[in-house]
C-alpha positions as CSV (number, residue, x, y, z in Angstrom):
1,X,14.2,0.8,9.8
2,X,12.7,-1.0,12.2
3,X,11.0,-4.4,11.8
4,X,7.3,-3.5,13.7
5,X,7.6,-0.8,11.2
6,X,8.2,-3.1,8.5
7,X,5.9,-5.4,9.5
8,X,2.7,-2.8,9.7
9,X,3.9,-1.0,6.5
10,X,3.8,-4.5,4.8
11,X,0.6,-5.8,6.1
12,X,-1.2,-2.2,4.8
13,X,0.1,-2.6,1.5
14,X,-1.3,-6.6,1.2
15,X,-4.8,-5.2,2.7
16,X,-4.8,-2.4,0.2
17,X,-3.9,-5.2,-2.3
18,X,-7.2,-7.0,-0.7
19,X,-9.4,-3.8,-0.5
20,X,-13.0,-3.6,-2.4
21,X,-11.8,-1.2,-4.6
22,X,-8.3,-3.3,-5.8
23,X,-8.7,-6.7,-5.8
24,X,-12.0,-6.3,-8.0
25,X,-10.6,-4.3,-10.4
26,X,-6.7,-6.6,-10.9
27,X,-8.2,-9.1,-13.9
28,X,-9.0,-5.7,-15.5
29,X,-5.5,-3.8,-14.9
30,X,-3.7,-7.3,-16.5
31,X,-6.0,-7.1,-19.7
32,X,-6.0,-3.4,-19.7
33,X,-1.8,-2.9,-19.5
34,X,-1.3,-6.2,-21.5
35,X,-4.2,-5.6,-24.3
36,X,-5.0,-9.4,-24.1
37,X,-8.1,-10.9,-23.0
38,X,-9.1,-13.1,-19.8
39,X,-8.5,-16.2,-21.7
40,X,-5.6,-15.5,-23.6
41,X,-3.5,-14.7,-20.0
42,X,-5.2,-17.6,-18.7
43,X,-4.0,-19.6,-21.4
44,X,-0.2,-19.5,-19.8
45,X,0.9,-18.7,-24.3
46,X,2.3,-15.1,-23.3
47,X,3.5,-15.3,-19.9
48,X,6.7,-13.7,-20.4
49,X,5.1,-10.8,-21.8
50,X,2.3,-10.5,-18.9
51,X,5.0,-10.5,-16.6
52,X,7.1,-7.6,-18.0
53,X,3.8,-5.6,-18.0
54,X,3.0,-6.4,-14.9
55,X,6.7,-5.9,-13.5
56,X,6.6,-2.4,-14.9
57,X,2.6,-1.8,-13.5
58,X,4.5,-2.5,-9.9
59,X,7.6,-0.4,-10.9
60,X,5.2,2.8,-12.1
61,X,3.2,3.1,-8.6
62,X,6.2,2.3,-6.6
63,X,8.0,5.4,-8.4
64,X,4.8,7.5,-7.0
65,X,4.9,5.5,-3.6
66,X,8.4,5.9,-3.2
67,X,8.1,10.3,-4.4
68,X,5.3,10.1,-2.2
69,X,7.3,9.0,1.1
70,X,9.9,10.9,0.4
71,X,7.7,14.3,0.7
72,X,6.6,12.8,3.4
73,X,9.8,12.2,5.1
74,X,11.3,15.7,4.5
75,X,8.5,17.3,6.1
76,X,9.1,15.1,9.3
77,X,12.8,15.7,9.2
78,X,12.0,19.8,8.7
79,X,10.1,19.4,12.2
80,X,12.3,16.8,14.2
81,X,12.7,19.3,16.8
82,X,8.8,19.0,17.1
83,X,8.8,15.3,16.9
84,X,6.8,14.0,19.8
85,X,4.5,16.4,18.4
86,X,4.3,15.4,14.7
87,X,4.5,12.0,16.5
88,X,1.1,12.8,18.8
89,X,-0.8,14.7,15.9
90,X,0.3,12.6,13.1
91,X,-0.9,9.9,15.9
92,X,-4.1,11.0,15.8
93,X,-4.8,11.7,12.0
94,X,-4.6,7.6,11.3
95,X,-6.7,7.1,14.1
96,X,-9.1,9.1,12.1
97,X,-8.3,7.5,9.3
98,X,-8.8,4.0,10.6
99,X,-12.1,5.2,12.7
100,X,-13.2,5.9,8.8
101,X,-12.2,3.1,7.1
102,X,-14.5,0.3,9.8
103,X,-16.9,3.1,9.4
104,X,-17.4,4.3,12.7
105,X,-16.7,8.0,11.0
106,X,-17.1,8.3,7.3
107,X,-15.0,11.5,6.1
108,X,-16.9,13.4,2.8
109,X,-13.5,13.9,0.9
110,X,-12.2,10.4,1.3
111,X,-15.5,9.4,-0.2
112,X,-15.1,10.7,-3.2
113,X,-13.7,9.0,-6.4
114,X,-10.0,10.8,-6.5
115,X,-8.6,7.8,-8.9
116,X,-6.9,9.0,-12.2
117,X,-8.7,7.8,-14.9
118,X,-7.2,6.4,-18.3
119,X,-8.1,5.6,-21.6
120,X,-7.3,3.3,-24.4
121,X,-4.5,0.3,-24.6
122,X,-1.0,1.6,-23.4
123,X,1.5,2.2,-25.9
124,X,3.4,-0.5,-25.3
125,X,6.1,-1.4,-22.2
126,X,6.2,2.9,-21.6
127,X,2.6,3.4,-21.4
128,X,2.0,0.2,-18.7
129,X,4.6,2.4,-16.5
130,X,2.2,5.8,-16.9
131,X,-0.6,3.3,-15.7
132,X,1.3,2.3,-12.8
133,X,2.0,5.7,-12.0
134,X,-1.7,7.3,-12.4
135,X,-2.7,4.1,-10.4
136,X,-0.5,4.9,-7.8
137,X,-1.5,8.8,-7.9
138,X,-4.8,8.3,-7.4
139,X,-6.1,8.6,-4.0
140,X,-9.6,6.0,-3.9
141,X,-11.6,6.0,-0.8
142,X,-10.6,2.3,0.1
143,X,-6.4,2.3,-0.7
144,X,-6.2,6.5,0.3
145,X,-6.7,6.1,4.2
146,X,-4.0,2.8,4.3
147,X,-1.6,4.6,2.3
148,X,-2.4,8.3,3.8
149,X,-1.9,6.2,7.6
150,X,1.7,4.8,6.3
151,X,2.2,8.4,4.8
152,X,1.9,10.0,8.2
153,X,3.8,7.2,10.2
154,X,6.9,8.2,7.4
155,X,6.9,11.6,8.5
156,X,7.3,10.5,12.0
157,X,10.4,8.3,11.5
158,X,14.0,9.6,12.8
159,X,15.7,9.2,9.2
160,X,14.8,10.5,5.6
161,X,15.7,7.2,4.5
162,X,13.6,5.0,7.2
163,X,10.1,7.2,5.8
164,X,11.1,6.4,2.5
165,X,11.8,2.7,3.4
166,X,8.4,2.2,4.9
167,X,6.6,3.3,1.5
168,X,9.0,0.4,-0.8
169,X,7.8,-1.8,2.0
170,X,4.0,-0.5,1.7
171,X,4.6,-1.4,-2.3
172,X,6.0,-4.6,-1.9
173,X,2.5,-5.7,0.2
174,X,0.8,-4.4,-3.1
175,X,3.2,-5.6,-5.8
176,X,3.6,-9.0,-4.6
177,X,0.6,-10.5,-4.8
178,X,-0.4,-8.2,-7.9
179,X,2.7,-10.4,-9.8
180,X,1.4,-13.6,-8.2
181,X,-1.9,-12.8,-9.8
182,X,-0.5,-12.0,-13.2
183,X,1.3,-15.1,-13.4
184,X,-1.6,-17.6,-12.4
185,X,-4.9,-15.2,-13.1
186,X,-7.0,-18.9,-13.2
187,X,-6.5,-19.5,-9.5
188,X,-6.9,-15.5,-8.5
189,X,-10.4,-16.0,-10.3
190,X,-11.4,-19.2,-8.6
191,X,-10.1,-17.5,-5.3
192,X,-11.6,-14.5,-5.6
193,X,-15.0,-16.1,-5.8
194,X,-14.8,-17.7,-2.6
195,X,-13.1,-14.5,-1.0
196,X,-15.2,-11.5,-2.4
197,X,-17.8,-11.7,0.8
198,X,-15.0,-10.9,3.1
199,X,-13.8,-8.0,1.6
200,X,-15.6,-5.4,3.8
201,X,-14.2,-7.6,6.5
202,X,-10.7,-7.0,4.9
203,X,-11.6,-2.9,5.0
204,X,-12.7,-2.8,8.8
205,X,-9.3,-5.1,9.6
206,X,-7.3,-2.6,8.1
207,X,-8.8,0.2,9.8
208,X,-8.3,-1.5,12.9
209,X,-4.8,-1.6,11.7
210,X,-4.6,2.0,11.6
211,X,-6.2,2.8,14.6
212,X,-3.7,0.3,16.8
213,X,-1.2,2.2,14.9
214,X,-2.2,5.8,16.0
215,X,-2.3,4.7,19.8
216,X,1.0,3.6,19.6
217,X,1.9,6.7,18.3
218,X,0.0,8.8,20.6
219,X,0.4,7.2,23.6
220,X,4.1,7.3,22.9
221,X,4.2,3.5,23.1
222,X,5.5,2.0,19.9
223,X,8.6,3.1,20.5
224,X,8.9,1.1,23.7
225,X,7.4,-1.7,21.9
226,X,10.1,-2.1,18.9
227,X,12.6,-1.9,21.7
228,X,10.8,-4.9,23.4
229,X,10.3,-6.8,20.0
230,X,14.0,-5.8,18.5
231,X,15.2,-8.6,20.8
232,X,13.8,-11.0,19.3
233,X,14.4,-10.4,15.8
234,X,17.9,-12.6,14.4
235,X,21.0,-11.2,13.9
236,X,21.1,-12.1,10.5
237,X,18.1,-10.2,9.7
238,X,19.2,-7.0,11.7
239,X,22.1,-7.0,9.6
240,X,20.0,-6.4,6.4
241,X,17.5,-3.8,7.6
């Protein structure tokens, strides 16, 4: 896989981590899966136990994620001998997608709430991996367009395994700081008071992501640019990806 790829694929999975329609809702996702309130988490008494719920939150979306890019991979093996094509048009469907999400073009269906909706505490360590799953099945109008973009750019990689790849990267950006957050929730909330007026900022930045993204793909040029940046990447690290 190669690192510009894994470098994008990160970034859109911390910016869907920082999207209106995420980071608002995280405080509630920890007391949801965890059935404690704000304060007790806060309180640093059941930390052991907020992490393993929030360890298998992460490990239930990635499952999806990871399903996800691999459906998306096997279609862009099944037309490899298309691939400048599914390169071009896929390309051109994240443009799209990042034209919508700085909202130069709003798209009706991406507008519409598509999130799968839950009730009640989960039963215990099974259930917070069914949240984690419907969280990651659900398809929002702020996370759908990032994740739809790094969907696409999967089915244009060489290898099964390199789509596939890209999506554990995509929910690494989103499980990392998620974890961070479960761990010190005090400092998120003092954070996230400061931060909250730039998240439309955050939205537009990722779209902008998306669109660079589909030129290099359409144009034909990100190819020649990972051969450009592979140079300066260590050996040690090349070893490992």
């Amino acid at each position: 896989m190669e690192s510009v790829g894994i470098a994008i694929a990160l970034s859109a999975g911390v910016l869907s981590f920082l999207s209106p329609c995420v980071l608002p809702l995280v405080p509630s996702y920890l007391t949801f899966i965890t059935g404690m309130s704000l304060d007790e988490i806060q309180e640093g008494d059941h930390r052991q136990a907020v992490l393993s719920h929030a360890l298998l939150f992460v490990a239930g979306f990635t499952i999806v994620f990871l399903l996800l890019g691999a459906s998306a991979s096997f279609l862009g093996q099944f037309f490899r001998h298309y691939e400048l094509w599914v390169a071009r048009i896929g390309g051109v469907v994240i443009i799209i997608l990042g034209l919508h999400l700085t909202g130069i073009l709003r798209l009706a269906p991406l507008m519409r709430e598509k999130r799968v909706h839950v009730g009640g505490t989960p039963a215990g360590y099974l259930g917070t991996i069914g949240v984690g799953a419907a969280f990651g099945a659900g398809w929002t109008p702020c996370i759908g367009p990032v994740l739809g973009g790094i969907l696409t750019f999967a089915a244009a990689q060489e290898t099964f395994w390199a789509g596939v790849g890209l999506l554990f990267v995509y929910s690494m950006g989103l499980a990392i700081p998620f974890l961070l957050t479960a761990l010190a929730l005090d400092r998120f909330l003092t954070a996230f008071t400061r931060f909250r007026r730039y998240l439309g900022l955050v939205e537009k930045i990722a779209g902008a992501l998306l669109i660079l993204l589909g030129l290099l793909l359409v144009t034909g040029m990100f190819t020649a640019l990972s051969g450009y940046l592979i140079r300066f990447t260590p050996d040690f690290l090349m070893e490992r990806i």
